[in-house]
C-alpha positions in Angstrom: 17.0 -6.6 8.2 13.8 -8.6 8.8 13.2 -12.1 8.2 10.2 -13.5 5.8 7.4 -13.4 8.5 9.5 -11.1 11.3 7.8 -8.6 13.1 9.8 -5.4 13.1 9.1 -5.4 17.3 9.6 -8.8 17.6 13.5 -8.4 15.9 15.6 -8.2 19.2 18.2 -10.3 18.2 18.3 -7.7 15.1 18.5 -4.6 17.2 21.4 -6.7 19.1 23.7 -6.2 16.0 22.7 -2.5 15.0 25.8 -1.0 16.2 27.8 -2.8 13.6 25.1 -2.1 10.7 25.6 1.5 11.4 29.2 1.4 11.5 29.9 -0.5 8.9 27.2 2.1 7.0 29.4 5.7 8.7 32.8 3.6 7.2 31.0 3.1 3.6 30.1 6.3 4.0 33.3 8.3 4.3 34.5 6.9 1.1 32.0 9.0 -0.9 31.8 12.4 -1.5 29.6 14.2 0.6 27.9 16.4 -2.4 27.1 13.1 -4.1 25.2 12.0 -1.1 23.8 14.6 -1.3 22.5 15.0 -4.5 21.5 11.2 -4.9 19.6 11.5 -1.2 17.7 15.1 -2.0 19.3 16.3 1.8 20.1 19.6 2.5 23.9 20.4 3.6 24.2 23.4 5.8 26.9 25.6 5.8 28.9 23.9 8.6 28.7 20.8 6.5 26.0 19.0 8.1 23.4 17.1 6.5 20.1 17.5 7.5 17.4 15.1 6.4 13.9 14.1 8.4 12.4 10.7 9.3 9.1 10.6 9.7 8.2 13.9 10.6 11.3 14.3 13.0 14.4 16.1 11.7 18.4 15.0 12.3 21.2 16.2 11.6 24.4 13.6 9.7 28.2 14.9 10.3 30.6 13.7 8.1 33.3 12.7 7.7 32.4 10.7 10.7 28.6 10.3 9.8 27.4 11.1 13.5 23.5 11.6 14.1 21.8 13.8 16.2 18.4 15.0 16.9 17.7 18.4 15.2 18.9 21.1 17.1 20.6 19.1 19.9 23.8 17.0 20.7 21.4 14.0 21.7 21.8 10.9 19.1 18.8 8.8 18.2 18.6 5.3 19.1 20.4 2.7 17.0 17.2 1.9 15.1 17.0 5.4 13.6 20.2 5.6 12.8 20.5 2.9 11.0 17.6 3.7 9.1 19.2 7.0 8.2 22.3 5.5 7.6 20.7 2.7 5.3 18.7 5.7 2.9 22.0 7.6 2.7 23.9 4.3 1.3 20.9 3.1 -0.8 20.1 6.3 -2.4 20.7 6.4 -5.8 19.5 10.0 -6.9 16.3 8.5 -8.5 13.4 10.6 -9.3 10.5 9.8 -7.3 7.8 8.2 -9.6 4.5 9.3 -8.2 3.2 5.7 -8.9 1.8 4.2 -6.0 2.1 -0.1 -5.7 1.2 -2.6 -2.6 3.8 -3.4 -0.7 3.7 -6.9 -2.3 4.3 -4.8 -6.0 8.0 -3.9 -4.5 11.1 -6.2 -5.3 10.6 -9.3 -2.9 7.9 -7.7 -1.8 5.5 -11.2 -2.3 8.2 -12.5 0.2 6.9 -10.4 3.3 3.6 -9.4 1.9 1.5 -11.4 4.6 3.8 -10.3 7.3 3.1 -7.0 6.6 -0.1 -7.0 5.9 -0.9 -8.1 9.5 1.8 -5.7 11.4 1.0 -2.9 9.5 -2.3 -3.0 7.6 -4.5 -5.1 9.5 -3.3 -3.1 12.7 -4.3 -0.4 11.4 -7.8 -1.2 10.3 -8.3 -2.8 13.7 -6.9 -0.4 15.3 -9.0 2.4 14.4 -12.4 0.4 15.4 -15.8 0.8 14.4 -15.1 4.9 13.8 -12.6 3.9 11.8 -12.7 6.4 8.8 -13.2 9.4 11.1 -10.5 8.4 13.0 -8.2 7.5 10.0 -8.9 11.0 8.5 -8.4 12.3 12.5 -4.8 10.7 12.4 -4.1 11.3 8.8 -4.5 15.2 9.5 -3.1 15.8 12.2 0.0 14.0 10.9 0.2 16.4 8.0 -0.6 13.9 5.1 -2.1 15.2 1.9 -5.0 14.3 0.7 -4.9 11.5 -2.5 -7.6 10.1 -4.9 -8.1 6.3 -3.8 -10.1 4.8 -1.4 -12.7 6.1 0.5 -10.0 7.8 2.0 -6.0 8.5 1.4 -3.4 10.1 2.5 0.3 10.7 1.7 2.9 11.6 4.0 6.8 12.3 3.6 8.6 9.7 5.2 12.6 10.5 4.0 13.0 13.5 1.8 12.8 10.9 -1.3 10.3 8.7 0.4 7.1 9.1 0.3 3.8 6.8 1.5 0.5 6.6 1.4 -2.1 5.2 3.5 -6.0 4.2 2.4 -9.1 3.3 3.8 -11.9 1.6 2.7 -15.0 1.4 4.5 -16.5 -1.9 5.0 -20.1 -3.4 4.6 -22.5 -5.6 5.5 -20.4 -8.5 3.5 -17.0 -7.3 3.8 -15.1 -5.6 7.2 -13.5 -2.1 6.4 -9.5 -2.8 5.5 -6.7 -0.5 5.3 -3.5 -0.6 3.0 0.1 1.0 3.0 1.2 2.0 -0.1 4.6 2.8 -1.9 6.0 4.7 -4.9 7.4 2.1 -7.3 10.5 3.8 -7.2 11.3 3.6 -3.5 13.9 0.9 -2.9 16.1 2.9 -4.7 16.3 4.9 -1.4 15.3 2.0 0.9 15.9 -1.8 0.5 12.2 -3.8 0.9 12.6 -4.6 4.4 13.7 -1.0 5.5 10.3 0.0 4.3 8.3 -2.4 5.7 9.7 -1.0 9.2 8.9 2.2 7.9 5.1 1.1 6.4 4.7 -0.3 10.7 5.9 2.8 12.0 3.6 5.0 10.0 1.0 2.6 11.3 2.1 3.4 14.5 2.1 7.4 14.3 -1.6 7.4 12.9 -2.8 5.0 15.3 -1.1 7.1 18.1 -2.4 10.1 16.4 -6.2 9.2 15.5 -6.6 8.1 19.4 -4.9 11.0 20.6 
């Protein structure tokens, strides 16, 4: 997916070769049995088969055996992008319990390897994003996204971003000697849903819903 020091909006000649990812991802898929995905992914099957699962906040619906996407509730498919996000968790997912154990993104496997990409896409965007009001604004974005409230930083919040995914973001208000900063963290155990890359898109597009959200 990205390349050591890509920006996930800066990937074009990526998104170019999407429609092979995800087919290649629907053909893997039809080999396996659909209760096994679902079990290992922590979906929910309905009783036409479907699989429904959300993405950050917005729901879709999967049909095997073909593996077709569409937006909850609608016969319009997502972009390529999301669907080969969704595709991606459903290949990756390994049934895992979710640890509870939050890490940096640099504490994920190859995670040192895009750490100070990420750091300026994601984190530092965020911190400078939000300004000089930055905490009220964080805690302004973070509610109105639905994220729980966790014990670190002068502020943090978790939000569910697949239905085995789960991030959190933190403030920490600055002073006099050091400018406020802002991280993106991660349950240890989350590339076994998501490989590292994958969830550094995902870490910039939660960026990009509480930025969006605190200005709103």
């Amino acid at each position: 997916m990205l390349r050591p020091g890509g920006h996930p909006d800066g990937l074009g000649e990526w998104y170019d070769k999407l429609a092979p990812l995800v087919a290649e991802a629907q053909g893997y898929l039809q080999e396996v049995v659909t209760s096994k995905l679902v079990m290992r992914s922590g979906c929910l099957q309905a009783d036409d088969g479907s699989l429904r699962l959300m993405l950050l906040g917005r729901d879709y619906t999967v049909h095997p055996p073909d593996f077709v996407i569409y937006k909850a509730g609608t016969q319009e498919e997502p972009s390529s992008f999301t669907k080969a996000l969704l595709l991606t968790y459903l290949v990756t997912a390994d049934g895992t319990t979710p640890s509870g154990r939050w890490v940096a993104f640099r504490g994920l496997p190859d995670g040192m390897f895009y750490a100070q990409a990420f750091r300026g896409y994601a984190e530092d965007r965020l911190a400078q994003g939000l300004g000089e009001a930055g905490l009220d604004l964080f805690r302004r974005g973070a509610e109105r996204l639905g994220g729980q409230p966790i014990d670190i930083g002068d502020a943090g919040y978790s939000f569910p971003v697949l239905p085995r995914v789960r991030m959190a973001a933190v403030y920490w208000l600055g002073d006099e000697d050091f400018a406020s900063r802002a991280s993106i963290l991660f349950e240890d155990t989350a590339t076994h849903y998501m490989p590292t890359d994958g969830l550094a898109i995902l870490g910039s597009q939660l960026v990009g819903q509480l930025l969006k959200a605190a200005q709103e």
